[in-house]
C-alpha positions as CSV (number, residue, x, y, z in Angstrom):
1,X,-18.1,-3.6,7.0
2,X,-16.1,-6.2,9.0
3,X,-16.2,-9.6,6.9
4,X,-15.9,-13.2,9.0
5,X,-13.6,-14.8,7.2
6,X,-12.9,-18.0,9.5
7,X,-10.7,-20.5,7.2
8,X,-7.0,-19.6,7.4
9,X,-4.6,-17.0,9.1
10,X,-0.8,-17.0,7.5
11,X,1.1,-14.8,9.2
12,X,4.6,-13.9,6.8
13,X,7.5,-13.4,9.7
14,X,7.1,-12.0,12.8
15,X,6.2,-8.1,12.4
16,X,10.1,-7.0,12.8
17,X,11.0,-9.5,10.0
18,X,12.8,-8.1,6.9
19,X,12.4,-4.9,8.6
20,X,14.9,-2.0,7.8
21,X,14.9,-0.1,10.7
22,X,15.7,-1.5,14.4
23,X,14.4,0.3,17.5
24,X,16.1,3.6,18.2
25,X,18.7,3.3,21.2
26,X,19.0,6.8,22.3
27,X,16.4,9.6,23.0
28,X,15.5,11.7,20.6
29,X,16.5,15.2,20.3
30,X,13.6,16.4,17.6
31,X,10.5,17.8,19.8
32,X,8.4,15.7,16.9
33,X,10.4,12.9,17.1
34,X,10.0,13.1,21.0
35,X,5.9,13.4,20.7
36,X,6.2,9.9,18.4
37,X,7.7,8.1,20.8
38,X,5.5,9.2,23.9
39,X,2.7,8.3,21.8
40,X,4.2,5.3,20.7
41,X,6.1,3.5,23.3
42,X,10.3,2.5,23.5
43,X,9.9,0.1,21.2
44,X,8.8,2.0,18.1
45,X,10.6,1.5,14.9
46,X,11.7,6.1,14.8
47,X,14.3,7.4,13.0
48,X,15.3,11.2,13.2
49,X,18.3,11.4,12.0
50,X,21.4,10.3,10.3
51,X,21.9,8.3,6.7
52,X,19.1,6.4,6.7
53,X,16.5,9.8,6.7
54,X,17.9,9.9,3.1
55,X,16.6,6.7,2.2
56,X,13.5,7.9,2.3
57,X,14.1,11.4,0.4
58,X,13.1,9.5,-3.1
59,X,11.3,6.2,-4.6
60,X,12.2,3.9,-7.2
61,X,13.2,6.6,-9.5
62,X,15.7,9.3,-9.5
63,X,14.4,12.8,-9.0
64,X,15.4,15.3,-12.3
65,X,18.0,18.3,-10.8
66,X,15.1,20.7,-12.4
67,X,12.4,18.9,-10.0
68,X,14.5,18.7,-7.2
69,X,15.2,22.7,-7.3
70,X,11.8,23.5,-7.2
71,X,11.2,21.0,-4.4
72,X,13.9,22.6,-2.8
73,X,13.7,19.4,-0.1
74,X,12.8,15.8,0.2
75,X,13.9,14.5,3.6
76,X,11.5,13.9,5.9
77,X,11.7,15.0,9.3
78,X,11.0,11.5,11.3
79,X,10.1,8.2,9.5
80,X,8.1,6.3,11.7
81,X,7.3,2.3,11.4
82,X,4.2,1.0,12.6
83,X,3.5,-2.5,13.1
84,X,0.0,-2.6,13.8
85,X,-2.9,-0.1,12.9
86,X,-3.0,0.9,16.1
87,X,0.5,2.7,15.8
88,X,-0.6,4.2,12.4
89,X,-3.9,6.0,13.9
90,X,-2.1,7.4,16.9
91,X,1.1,8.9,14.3
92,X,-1.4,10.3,12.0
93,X,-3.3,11.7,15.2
94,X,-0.1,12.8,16.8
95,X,0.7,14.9,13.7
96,X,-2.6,16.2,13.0
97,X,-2.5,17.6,16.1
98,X,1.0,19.1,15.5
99,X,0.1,20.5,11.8
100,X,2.6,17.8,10.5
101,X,2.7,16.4,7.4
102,X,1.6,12.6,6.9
103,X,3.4,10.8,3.9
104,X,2.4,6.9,3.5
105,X,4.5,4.7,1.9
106,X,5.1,0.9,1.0
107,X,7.6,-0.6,-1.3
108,X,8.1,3.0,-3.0
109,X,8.2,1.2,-6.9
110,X,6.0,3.8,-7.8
111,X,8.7,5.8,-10.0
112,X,6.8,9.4,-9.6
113,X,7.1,11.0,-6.8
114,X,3.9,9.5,-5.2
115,X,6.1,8.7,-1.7
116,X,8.5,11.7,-1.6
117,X,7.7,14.0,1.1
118,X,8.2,17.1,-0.6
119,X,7.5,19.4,2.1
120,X,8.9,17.1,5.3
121,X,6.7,16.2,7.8
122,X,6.1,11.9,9.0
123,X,6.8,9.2,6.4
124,X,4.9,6.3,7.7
125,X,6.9,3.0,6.7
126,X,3.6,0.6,6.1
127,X,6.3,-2.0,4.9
128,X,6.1,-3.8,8.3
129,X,2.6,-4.8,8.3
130,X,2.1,-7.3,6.0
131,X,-0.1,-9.9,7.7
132,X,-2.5,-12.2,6.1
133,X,-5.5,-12.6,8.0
134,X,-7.5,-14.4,6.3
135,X,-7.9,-16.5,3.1
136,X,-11.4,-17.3,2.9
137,X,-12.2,-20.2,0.3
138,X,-15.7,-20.0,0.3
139,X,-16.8,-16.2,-0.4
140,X,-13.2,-16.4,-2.5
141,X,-12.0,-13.3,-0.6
142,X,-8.3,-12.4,0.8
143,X,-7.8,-10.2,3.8
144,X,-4.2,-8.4,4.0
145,X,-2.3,-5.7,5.7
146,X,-1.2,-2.8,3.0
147,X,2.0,-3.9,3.4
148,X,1.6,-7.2,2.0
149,X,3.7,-7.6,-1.3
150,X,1.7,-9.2,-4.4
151,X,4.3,-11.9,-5.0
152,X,4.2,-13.1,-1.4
153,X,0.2,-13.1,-1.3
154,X,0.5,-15.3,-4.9
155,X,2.6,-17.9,-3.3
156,X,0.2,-18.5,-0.7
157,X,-2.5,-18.1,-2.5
158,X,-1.2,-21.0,-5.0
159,X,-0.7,-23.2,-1.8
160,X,-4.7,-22.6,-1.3
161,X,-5.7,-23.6,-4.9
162,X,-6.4,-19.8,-5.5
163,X,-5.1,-17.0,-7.8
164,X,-5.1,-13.3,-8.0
165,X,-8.1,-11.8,-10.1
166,X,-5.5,-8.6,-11.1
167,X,-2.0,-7.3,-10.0
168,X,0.7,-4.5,-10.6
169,X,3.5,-5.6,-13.5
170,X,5.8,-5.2,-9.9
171,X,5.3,-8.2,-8.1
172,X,7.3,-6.7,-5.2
173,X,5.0,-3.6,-4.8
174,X,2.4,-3.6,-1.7
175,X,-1.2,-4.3,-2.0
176,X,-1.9,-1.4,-0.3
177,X,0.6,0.5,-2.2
178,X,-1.6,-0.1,-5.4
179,X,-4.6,0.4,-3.7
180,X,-3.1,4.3,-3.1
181,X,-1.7,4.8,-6.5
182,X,-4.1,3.1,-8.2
183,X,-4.3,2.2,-12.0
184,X,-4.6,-1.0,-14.3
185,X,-2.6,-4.0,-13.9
186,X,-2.1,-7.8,-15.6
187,X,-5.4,-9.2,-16.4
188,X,-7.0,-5.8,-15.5
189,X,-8.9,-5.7,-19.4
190,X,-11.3,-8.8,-18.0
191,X,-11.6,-8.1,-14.8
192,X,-11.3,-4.4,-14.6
193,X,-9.8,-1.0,-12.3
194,X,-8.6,-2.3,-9.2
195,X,-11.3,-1.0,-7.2
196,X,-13.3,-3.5,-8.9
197,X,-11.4,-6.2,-7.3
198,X,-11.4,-4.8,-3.3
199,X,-14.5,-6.0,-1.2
200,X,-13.0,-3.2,1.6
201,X,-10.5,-1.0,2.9
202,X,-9.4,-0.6,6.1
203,X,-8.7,3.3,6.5
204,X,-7.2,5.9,9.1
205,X,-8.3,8.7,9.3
206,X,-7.0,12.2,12.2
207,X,-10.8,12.6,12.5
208,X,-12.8,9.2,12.1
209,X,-9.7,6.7,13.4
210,X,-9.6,3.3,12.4
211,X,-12.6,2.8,10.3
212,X,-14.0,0.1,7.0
213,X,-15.4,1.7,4.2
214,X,-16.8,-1.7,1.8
215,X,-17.6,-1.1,-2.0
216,X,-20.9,-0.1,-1.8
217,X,-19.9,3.2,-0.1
218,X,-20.4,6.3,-1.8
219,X,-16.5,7.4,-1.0
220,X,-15.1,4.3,-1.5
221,X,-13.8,4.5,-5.8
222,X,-12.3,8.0,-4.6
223,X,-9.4,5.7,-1.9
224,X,-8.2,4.6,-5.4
225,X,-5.3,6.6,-6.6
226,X,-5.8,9.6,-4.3
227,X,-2.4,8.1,-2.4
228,X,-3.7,8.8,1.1
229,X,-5.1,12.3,1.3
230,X,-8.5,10.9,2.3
231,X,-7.1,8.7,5.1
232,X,-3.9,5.8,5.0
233,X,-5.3,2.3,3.4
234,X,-4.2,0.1,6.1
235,X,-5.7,-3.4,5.8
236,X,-7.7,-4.4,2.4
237,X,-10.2,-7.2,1.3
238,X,-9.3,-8.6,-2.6
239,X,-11.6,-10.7,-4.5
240,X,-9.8,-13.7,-5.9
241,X,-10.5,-16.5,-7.7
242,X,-9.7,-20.2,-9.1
243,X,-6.8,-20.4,-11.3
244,X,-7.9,-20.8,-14.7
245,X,-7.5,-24.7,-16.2
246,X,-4.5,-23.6,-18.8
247,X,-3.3,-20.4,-19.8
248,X,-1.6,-19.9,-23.3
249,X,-0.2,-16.1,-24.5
250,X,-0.6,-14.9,-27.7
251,X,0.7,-12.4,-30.1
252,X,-1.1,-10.3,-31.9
253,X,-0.1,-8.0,-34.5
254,X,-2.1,-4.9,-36.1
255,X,-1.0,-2.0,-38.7
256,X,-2.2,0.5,-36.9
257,X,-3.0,2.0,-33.2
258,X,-6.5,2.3,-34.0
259,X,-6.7,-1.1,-35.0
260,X,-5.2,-2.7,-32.1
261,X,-7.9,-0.3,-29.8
262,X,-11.0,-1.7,-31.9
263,X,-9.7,-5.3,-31.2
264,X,-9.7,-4.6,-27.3
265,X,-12.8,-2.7,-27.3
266,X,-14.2,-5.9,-29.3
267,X,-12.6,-8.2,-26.8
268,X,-14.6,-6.1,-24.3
269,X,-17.9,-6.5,-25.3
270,X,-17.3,-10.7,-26.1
């Protein structure tokens, strides 16, 4: 499935905006670091080595000393920043070919464990692409890189007269980070699981390459939550819609748990 969605491109920076690696300037030493870059040009965004490899030893949350004896280690070996999809298929080819690990990650505000290489092996910063291609009014539709944080796709999504449908509580997570973790989010009790609310995912695979797989494929509830070990979510369709005419929160208040659950499941079935 490749959607036309011919209304509006935004493009958020150029793709080594906000970016928190720059281009290695010496060789590197690391025989996989080596294979990255003759696979992926001068230009590519590798570190193998040094402070910043520590960076991506954790996420958003501090590992427990009991976890992080039995991990024993967390640093990756190379960490490798792709700006286009490209990039990503030939790194996750390149260390498929090696017996490498493949580690995706986005914003890392997923507090457990989800992007902590816990046996080495390539971290794949998809923080870099975060390109909207598309905003298409008519079908209501969004196209986005995974990298593409939910609070920058809301402010241009309000410039369009649109709204999200459903979103993380982290408005500084990536789409394609939820997309990998998967879960409930705001607004998720009308509208649902996330995977409710993608048309399509974008996906790389070692074996199949750059590839779509839309909702009506068998596979495609089982890219939800499964944080990349069927292939790296690279680029993903949301349904949106029209912001609702006014919006008012309420508080409700129940004696008991099962009380409160009866009220949602009631909510449910209005």
């Amino acid at each position: 499935m490749r959607a036309r969605m011919a209304v509006r491109t935004v493009e958020i920076g150029s793709p080594g905006w906000a970016a928190p690696m720059m281009p290695s300037d010496a060789e590197p030493e690391l025989p996989l670091a080596k294979e990255l870059r003759r696979v992926l040009g001068p230009r590519a965004r590798i570190i193998w080595r040094g402070a910043e490899l520590d960076l991506y030893a954790r996420d958003q949350a501090d590992i427990p000393e009991s976890l992080r004896r039995m991990l024993i280690r967390t640093t990756p070996d190379v960490v490798v920043q792709p700006e286009t999809v490209e990039d990503v298929a030939n790194v996750v080819t390149a260390a498929y070919d090696l017996g490498i690990p493949v580690i995706p990650r986005g914003a890392a505000s997923f507090p457990l464990g989800g992007a902590v290489p816990t046996m080495g092996g390539v971290v794949i910063d998809l923080s870099a692409m975060r390109r909207i291609h598309a905003i298409d009014k008519e079908r209501i539709l969004a196209d986005v890189e995974a990298g593409v944080r939910w609070s920058t796709l809301q402010e241009v999504l309000r410039g369009d007269g649109l709204t999200l449908r459903t979103y993380p509580s982290s408005w500084f997570s990536t789409v394609g980070g939820w997309v990998a973790t998967g879960g409930y989010g705001i607004n998720s009790l009308k509208f649902g699981h996330l995977s409710k609310n993608v048309k399509a995912l974008q996906v790389v695979t070692p074996t199949e390459g750059v590839w779509w797989v839309d909702e009506g494929h068998k596979d495609f509830p089982l890219y939800f939550g499964t944080e990349g070990q069927l292939g790296l979510v690279t680029r993903v369709v949301l349904k949106i819609r029209l912001p609702p005419k006014s919006s008012e929160p309420r508080l409700l208040q129940f004696t008991e748990a099962q009380e409160a659950f009866d009220f949602a499941k009631d909510l449910l079935a209005v």
